[in-house]
C-alpha positions as CSV (number, residue, x, y, z in Angstrom):
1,X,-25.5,-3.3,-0.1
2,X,-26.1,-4.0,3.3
3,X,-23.1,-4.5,5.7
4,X,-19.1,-4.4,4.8
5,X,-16.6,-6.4,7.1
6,X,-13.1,-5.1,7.2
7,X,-10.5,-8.2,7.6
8,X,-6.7,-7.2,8.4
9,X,-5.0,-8.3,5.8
10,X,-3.2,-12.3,6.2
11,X,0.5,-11.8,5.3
12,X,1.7,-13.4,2.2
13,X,-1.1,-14.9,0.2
14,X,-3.8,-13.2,1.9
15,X,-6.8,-15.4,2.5
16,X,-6.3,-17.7,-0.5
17,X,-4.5,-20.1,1.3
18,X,-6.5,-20.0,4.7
19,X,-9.9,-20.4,2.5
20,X,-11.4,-23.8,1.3
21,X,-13.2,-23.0,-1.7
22,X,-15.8,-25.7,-3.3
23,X,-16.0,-26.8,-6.9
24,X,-18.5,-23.8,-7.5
25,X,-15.7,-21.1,-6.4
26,X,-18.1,-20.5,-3.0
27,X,-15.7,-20.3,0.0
28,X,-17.4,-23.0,2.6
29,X,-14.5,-22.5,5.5
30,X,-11.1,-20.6,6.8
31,X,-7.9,-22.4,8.3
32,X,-8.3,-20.0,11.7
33,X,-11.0,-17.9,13.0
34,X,-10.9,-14.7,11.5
35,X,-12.0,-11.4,12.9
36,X,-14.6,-9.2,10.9
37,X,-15.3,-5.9,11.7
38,X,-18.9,-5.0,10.6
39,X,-20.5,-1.5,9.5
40,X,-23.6,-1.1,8.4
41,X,-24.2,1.1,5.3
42,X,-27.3,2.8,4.8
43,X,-29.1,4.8,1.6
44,X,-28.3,4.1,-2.2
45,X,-24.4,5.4,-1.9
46,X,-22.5,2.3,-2.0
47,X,-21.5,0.5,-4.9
48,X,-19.2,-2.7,-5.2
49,X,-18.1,-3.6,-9.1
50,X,-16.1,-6.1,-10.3
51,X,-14.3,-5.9,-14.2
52,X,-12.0,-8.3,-15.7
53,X,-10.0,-7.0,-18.1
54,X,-9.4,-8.5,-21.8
55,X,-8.0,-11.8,-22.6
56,X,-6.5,-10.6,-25.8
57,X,-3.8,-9.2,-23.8
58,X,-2.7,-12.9,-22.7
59,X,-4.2,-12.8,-19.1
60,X,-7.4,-11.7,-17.3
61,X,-6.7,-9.7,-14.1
62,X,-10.3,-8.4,-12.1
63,X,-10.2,-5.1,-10.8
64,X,-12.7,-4.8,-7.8
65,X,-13.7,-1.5,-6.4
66,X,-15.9,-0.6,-3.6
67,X,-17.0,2.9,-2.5
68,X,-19.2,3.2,0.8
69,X,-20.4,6.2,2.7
70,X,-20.9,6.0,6.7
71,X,-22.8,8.3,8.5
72,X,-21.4,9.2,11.7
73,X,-18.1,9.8,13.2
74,X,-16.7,8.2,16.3
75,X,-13.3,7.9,17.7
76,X,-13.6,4.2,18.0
77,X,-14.8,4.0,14.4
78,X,-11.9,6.3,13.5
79,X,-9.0,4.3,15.5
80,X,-10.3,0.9,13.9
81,X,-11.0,2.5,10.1
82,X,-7.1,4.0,10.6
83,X,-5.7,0.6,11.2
84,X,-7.4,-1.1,9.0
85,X,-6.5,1.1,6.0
86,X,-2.9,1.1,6.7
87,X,-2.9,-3.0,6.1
88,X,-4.5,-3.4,2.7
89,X,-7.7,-5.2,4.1
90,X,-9.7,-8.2,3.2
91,X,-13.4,-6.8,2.8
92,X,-16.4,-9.1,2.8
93,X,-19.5,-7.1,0.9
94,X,-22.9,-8.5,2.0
95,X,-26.1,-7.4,0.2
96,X,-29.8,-7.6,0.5
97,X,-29.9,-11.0,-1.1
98,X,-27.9,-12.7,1.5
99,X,-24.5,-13.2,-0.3
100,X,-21.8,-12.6,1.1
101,X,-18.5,-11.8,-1.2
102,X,-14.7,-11.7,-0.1
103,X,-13.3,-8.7,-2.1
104,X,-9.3,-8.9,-2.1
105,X,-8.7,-12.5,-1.1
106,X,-5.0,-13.0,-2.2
107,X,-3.6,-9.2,-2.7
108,X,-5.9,-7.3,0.0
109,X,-7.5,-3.9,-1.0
110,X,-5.6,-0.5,-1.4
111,X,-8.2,2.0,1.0
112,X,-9.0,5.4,0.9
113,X,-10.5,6.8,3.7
114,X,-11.6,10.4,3.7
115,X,-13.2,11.9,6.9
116,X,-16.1,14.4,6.0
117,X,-17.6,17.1,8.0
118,X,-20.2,19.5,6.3
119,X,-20.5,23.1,6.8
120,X,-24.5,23.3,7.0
121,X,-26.5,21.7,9.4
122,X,-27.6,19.0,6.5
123,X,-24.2,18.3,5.4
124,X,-23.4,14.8,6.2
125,X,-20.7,13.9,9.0
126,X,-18.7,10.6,8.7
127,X,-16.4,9.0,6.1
128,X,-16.3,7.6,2.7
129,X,-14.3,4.6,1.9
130,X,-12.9,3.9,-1.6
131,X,-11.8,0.5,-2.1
132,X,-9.5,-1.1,-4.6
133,X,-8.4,-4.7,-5.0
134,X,-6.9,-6.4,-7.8
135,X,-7.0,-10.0,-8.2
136,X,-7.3,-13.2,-10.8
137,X,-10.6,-13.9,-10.4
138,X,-13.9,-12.4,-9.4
139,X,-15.1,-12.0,-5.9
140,X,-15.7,-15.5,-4.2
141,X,-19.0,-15.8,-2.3
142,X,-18.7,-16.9,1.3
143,X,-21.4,-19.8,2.8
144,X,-23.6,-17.7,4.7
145,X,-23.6,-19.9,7.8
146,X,-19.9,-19.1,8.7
147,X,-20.0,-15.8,9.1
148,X,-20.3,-15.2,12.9
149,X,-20.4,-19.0,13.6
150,X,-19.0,-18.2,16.9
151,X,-15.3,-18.2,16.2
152,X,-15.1,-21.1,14.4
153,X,-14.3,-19.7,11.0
154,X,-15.2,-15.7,12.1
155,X,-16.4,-13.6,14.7
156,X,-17.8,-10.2,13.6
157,X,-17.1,-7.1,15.9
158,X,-19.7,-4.1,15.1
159,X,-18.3,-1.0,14.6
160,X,-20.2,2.0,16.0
C-alpha cells in the first residue's frame, strides 16, 4: 500500500449515487468535486482485505477492513484524523500497482483511531487506523486520471 485518502462521508447513499461506474465496475467520474485527504503509509504494516460472505445464507454482504500505521504525530494531522473519524469516511486505498480502490462507497467506514506514543526512544509515535466498511459488493477501482484532476472530480489535500 501506498497512500490512503480519507473522504467525509456523502449523506444518504454515500458515494454510490455521485459515482459513474463503467460496465467493468471501475468508477470513471463523481457528480461534484470531491475532497481527498492523502497520507502516505510507509513499511509493511498496512493491510486492506475484502471478504464476501456465503451465498447460502440468501445474500452476499463484503466486509472490508483496512488497518494502517502512520508515523508521526501532528496537531493538524490530529484535528483532520478527529473529524474524519466521527463521519464514517469514504477511503480510497492506492497501492504500488497504481489502482486505486473506494473502500465504503454507499455505507462509509466505521474508524478506529488510536494515538500511540512509545516509552523507549524506538517506540514508534503516531496512530493506527482500523477501518471497517460493509457493503454489497467488493471495492470498486477508481480511473487513475481523476484522482487530483484539479477539482474536477477530486482534489487531494496532503496531510502532514
Amino acid at each position: 500500500m501506498k497512500n490512503v485518502y480519507f473522504i467525509n462521508n456523502v449523506v444518504g447513499t454515500g458515494l454510490l449515487d455521485s459515482a459513474t461506474i463503467a460496465a467493468t465496475d471501475q468508477i470513471t467520474a463523481f457528480a461534484s468535486a470531491l475532497t481527498l485527504f492523502k497520507y502516505e503509509v510507509r513499511g509493511a504494516f498496512h493491510t486492506f482485505n475484502e471478504e464476501g460472505s456465503d451465498p447460502s445464507s440468501g445474500s452476499v454482504m463484503y466486509t472490508q477492513t483496512l488497518n494502517v500505521v502512520l508515523n508521526t504525530q501532528s496537531l493538524a494531522d490530529r484535528k483532520e484524523l478527529k473529524i474524519l473519524v466521527w463521519g464514517n469516511p469514504h477511503i480510497v486505498v492506492e497501492d504500488y500497482n497504481g489502482n486505486y480502490k473506494l473502500m465504503g462507497i454507499e455505507n462509509g467506514a466505521d474508524v478506529q483511531l488510536t494515538l500511540n506514543s512509545g516509552s523507549e526512544l524506538s517506540d514508534p509515535t503516531g496512530y493506527t487506523i482500523n477501518a471497517v466498511a460493509k457493503e454489497r459488493d467488493p471495492a470498486n477501482f477508481i480511473l487513475a486520471s481523476i484522482i487530483d484532476d484539479s477539482g474536477v472530480n477530486t482534489t487531494v489535500t496532503v496531510g502532514t
